[in-house]
N, C-alpha and C positions, 0 to 999 in steps of 0.2 A: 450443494455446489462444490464441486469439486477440481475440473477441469475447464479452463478457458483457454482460446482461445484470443489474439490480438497481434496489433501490431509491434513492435518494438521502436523505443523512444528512449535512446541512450545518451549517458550523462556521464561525466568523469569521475574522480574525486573528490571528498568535502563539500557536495553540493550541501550548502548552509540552508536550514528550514528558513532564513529568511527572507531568502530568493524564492523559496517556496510559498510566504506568505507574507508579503509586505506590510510592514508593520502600517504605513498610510492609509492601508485600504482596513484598518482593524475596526475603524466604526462601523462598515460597510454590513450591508448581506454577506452569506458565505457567497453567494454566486459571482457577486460582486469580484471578491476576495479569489473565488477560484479560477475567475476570469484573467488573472493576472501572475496563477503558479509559474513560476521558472520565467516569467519573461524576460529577466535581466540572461540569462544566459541561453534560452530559447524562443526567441517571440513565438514560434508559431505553434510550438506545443498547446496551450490553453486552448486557442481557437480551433483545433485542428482534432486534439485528443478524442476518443471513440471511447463509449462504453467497451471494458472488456479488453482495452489497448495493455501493453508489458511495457512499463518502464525498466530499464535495466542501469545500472549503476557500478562505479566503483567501490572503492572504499569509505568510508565515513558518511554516508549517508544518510542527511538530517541533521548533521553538526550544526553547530550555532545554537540559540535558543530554543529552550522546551517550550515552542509552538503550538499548539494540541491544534491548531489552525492549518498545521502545515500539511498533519495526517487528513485533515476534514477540507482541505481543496481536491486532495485526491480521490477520498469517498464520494464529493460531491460529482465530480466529474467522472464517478465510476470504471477509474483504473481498476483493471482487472488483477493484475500485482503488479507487486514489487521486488526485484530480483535482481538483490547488490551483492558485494565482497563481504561488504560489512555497514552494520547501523550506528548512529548515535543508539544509548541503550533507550531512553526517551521515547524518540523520533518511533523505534524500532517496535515500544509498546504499543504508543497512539494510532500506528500503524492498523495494528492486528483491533483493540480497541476502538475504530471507529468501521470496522469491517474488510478492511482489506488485507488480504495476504501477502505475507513478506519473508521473501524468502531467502538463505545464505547462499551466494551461487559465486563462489571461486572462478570459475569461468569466463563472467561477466564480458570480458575482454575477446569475447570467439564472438558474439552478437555482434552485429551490425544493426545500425540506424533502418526499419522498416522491412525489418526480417518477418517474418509469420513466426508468430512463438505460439507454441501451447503450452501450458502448467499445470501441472495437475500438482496440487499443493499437499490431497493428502496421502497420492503417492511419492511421492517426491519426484515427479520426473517433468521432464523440461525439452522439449523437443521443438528445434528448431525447423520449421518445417519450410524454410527456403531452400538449408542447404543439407539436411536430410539429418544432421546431426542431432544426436540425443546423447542428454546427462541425468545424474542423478544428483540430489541432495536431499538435506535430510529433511524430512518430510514435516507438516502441520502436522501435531495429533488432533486427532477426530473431534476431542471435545472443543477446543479450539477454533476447526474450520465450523463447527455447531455454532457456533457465539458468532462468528466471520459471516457466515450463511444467514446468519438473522440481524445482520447490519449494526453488526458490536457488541460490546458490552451492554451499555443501558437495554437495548429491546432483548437480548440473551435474560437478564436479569431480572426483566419486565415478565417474560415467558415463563420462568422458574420458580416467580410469585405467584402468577395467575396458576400454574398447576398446583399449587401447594407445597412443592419442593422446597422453598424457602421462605424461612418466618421474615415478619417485618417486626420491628419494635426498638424496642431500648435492648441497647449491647449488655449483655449479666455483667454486674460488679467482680 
């Protein structure tokens, strides 16, 4: 997986992970939980979001509490990426660790709300496909969209056991 396709679902600055994941809904299922991403500052995002859809962002996206909740509403609701100025560092790992791409895009601010994006994350390009425009950033490395492509961390890890690539056991003294 390399390139998506989506629509664009744009947000300001500082959006806090916990507008992303309400702490009320922490007993809940994740669906529960994802049913309710962003609603304080978009109701209709949750309901609305499409596999494969490009959130766009300003700066500090993900501030507020290290969530792991916040990255796993948007896994769950299969955001295609994530395409800010800048992350919480946090927000920005659980991100990429629960499978989704995230990517640094200066620009952020030339998107419009329901534009066609495409992203191609491990080339780094970004093409805006309402108003013809294309950018560059700096790309995922491969091994990385590898771990993203198989739905994070844990099942990347799950994968690299079952080949034998990596031991299980006790850490050497």
């Amino acid at each position: 997986m390399s390139a998506v396709t989506g629509k664009a679902w744009v947000f300001g600055d500082e959006v806090n992970s916990d507008v992303m994941a309400p702490g009320i809904y922490f007993k809940e299922s994740m669906e529960v939980m994802a049913s309710h991403c962003l609603e304080a500052i978009d109701p209709d995002f949750a309901p609305n979001v499409k596999p494969g859809d490009i959130v766009v962002a300003g700066r500090a996206f993900g501030v507020g509490s290290a969530r792991e909740q916040a990255a796993l509403s948007f896994a769950h609701m299969k955001v295609g990426a994530i395409l800010a100025k800048s992350y919480a560092r946090i927000f920005y790992r659980n991100m990429l660790n629960f499978g989704v791409p995230a990517l640094i895009f200066p620009e952020a601010d030339e998107i419009n709300a329901k534009d066609e994006i495409t992203v191609d994350a491990i080339a780094g390009t970004i093409e805006n496909k309402t108003t013809g425009k294309n950018y560059s950033v700096s790309p995922i490395p491969e091994h990385l969209m590898e771990m993203i492509s198989l739905g994070g961390l844990m099942p990347y890890l799950k994968k690299k056991i079952d080949a034998g690539e990596l031991k299980t056991g006790a850490m050497p003294t």
